[in-house]
N, C-alpha and C positions, 0 to 999 in steps of 0.2 A: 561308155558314152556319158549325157550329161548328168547328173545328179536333179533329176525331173520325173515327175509323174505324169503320162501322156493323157489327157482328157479326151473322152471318145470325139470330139469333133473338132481335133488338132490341134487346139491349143496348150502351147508349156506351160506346163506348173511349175514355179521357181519352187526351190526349197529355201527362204532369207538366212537362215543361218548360215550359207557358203558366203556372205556377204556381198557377190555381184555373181551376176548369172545373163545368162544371155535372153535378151525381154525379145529380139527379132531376128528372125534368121530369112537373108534374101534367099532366091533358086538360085542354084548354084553359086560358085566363087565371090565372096564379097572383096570387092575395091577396096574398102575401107572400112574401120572399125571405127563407129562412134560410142563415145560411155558418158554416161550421167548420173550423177544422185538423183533422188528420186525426184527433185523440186524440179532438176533442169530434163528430165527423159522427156517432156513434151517438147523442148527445143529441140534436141539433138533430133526428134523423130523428125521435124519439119525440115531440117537442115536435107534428113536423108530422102526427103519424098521431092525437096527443089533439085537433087541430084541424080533422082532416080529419074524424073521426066529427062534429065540428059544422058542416060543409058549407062548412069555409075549407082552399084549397088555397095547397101551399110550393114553392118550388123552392127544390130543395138544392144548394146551389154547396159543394163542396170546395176549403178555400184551403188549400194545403201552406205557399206560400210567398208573402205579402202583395208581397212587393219586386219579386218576378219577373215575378206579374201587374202590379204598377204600369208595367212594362217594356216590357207588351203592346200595340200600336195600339189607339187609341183603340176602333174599331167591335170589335174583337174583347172590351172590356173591358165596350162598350154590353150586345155580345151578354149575356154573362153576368150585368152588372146591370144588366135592361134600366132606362131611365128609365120606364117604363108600372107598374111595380110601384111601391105605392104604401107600404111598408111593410118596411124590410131591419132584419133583425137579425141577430146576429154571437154565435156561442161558439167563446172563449179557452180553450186547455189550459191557461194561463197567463197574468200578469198583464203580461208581455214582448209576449207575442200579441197580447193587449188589446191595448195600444197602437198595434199597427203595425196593428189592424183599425179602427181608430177613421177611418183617412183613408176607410172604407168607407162608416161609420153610426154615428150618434149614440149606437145601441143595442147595446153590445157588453159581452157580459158574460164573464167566467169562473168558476171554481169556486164562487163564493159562494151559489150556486141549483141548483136543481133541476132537473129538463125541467119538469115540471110548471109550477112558477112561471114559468119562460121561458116556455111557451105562452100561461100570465093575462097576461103580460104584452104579450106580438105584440098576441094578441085586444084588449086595452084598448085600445092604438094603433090597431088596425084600427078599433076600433068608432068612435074619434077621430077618423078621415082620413074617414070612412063618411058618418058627420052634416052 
């Protein structure tokens, strides 16, 4: 399973040295995978809680450091993005980050948006992958 230490009252303990680790895990099946460095995880959490009152759930993967996960075994990297998620998106504190998140997902944005806008936009993808 994941490389974590379970805390008696459920919450995951990341280990940072994997470089991204999953910070949320919805009940069952996630819609979408949202990731962030750590500047933008409060964006991307907002994005998934304006999506969640519409009945689409996120898992929230925290990437500190894009390089270090690329570093990781294969299965430990599935773990994280699993191939079953049909929809990942990516916020950059930066235009530096951008980049090195792009070997992630085609959809990776930074400052130039909103949470707001970031959610219109998962949801269009999703509703695209849906049809």
């Amino acid at each position: 399973m994941f490389d974590f230490e379970k805390k008696p009252h459920g919450v995951l303990e990341p280990k940072p040295q994997k470089g991204a680790y999953i910070f949320r895990e919805p009940k069952g099946d996630p819609d979408m995978l949202f990731f962030a460095d750590h500047e933008g995880l409060m964006f991307v959490l907002k994005a998934a809680a304006i999506l969640s009152v519409q009945g689409y759930t996120a898992r929230v993967v925290s990437m500190d450091d894009a390089e270090a996960f690329g570093r990781q075994p294969e299965s430990y990297r599935k773990e994280v993005f699993s191939d079953t998620i049909p929809v990942v998106f990516g916020y950059a504190s930066d235009k530096e980050t951008e980049k090195r998140f792009r070997a992630y997902s085609d959809f990776v944005y930074s400052g130039e948006m909103d949470y707001e806008e970031f959610a219109r936009k998962a949801l269009d993808e999703i509703k695209r992958n849906w049809v």
